[in-house]
Every structure is written in C-alpha cells, then in structure tokens.
N, C-alpha and C positions, 0 to 999 in steps of 0.2 A: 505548630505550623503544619498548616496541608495544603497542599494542590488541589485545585477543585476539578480541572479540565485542563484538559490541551485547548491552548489560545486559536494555536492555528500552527501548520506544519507549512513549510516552505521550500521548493527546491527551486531549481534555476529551469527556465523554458528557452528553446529558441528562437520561438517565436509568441508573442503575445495574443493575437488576435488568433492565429491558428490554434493555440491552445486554450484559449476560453470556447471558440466556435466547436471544436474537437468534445469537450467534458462537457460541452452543455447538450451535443448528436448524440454522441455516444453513452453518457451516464447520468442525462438528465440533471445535470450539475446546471443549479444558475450562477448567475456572473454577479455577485456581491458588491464587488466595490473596486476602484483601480486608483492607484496613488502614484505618483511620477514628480520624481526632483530631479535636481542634474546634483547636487550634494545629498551624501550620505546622512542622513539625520544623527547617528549614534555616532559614527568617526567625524566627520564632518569631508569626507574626501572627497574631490570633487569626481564624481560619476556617476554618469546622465542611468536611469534606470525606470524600467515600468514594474511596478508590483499591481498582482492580480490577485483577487480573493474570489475565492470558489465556494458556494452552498454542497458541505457533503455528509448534509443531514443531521437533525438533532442538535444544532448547535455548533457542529464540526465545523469547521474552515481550512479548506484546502490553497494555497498560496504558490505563486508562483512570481520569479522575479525574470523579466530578459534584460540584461545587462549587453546591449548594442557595443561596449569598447572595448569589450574582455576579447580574448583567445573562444574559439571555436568551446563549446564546453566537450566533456569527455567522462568519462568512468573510469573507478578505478581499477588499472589492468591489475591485481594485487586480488580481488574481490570478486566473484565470483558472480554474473548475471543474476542469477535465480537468489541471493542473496538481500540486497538493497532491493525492498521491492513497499511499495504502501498497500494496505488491506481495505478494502470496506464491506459492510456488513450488509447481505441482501437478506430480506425478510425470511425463505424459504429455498428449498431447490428447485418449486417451480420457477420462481422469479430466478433465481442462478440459469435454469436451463433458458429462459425468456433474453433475459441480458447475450446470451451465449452468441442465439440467434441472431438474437441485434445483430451484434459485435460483429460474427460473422459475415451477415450478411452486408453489412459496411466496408467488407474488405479489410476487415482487423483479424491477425493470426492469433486462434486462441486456442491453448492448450488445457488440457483437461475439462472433464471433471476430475478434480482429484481428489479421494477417497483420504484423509485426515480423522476419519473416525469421528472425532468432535463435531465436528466443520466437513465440510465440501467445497472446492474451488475452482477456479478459473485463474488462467494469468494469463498475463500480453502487456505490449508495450504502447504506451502512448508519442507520439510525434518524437517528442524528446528524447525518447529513449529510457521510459524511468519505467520502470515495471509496476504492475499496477494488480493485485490479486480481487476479486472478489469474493467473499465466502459466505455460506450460510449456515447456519447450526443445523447439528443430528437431530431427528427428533430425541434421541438420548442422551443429549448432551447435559443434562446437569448432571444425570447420576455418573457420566463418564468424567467429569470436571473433578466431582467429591472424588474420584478412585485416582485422579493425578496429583490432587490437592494432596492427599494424604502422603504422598513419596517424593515430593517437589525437594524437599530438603536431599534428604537422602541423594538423589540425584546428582544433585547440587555440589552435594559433595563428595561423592563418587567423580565426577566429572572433573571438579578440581584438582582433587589428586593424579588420576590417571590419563586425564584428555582423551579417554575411550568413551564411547558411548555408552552411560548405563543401561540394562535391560529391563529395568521397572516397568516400563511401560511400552516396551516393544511390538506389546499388542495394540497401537496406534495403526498402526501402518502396516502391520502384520496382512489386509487383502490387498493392499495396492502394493506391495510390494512382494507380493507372493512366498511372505512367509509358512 
C-alpha cells in the first residue's frame, strides 16, 4: 500500500466568496469546483455548509469549508501563529521576490524573505486567518537535501530523547539567525 498524493487539504474560511476572489488576486489560484449541502455527507448531520476547491498547481487542491451555523472560527490559543501555516512552492526567488510585490502592493503584510538555506520564504495571512508561506528552492538545494537526508535519523532521535534541539544541522539557519 502507498499514498500517491494528497487529495486535497481543507481548513475552514469565513467567508466563501471572499476567499476564492482573495487566492485567485492574490496567488493566481483558480476556483475549481464548489459543493453545498445542508447534510453532512460522511456523519449525515444536518449542517447547511459551502466547500470550496482551489487550483494550487500540479494537481494540488487547496479546499476550503464556511460553515454559516458554527461559532465564529478561532485558533488554537495552545499553538503558536508561525506554526499551522500551508506552504506552496514558487518556481524561483525571482517569482518569490515578484509574488512579494504583488502581495505587498495589495495591502497584504508580508514578512520575510527568510533565509531557510534549502528554501526561501515569505509568510502572511489570508482573510481567515490561516498563515499561508511561500517558498522556493536554493539554487543548492539538492546537494543540501543529500547532507540533511544523511542525519535525519540521528536527529530524530536525539530529539526524542532529549526535546533539545539537535545541532546536526544548525548550519540551516546559521545566516538568518546570525549564528
């Protein structure tokens, strides 16, 4: 048995039409598909609901549910912003610096570039609240992949034991954090 692909990722919006109009301004995302019952197809419970499907390239499907008779939605105060966040992958760092602008210039707060050594990124939040990064590869990033790949275990279980941060690879972040 294997997984071929992620089907499709799903969080809750608060609003449906603002948040298709929103990913398709902002991230050139098309609007795929929209499904609406007032029953739940898998519980069967009755609650009226819009589901959203989003093009986020390659097959990806980005998904979105507003559920109109829930409680306001919220995050979890326990978890940490910068944590729960979706990633997607831009070609290059031109296109990273290109989106940036967009972004910016749309009156979206965006932070970084940030230096990940593999990757490069941006973050900010969409309507809802969900953090949204986008990254693009180093141009070194496979031979840097093969040098994490090799300590990934190690790591792993360093970490297990101790709950400290391994050092194996500290040289990641070693210029953006001014090691």
């Amino acid at each position: 048995m294997k997984i071929e692909q992620i089907h499709h990722v799903a969080y809750r919006c608060n609003d449906a039409k603002e948040t298709v109009e929103w990913y398709g301004k902002m991230l050139n995302m098309g609007f795929i598909l929209a499904i609406a019952e007032d029953k739940v197809p898998s519980t069967h419970e009755p609650d009226p609901y819009m589901h959203l499907f989003l093009d986020a390239g390659n097959g990806n499907v980005l998904a979105f549910f507003e559920l109109p008779t829930k409680p306001k939605m919220g995050s979890d105060p326990n978890t940490p912003a910068w944590v729960q966040h979706i990633a997607f992958k831009v070609k290059d760092r031109d296109m990273l610096i290109e989106f940036k602008e967009h972004l910016e210039a749309n009156g979206v707060e965006v932070l970084g570039i940030t230096d990940h050594s593999l990757f490069h990124s941006i973050y900010f939040f969409d309507p809802s609240g969900h953090r949204v990064e986008l990254a693009c590869p180093d141009p070194e990033e496979e031979a840097m992949f093969k040098r994490m790949d090799s300590v990934k275990w190690d790591m792993l279980e360093e970490w297990s034991r101790t709950k400290k941060a391994p050092k194996h690879a500290d040289w990641l972040h070693a210029k953006e954090l001014g090691k």
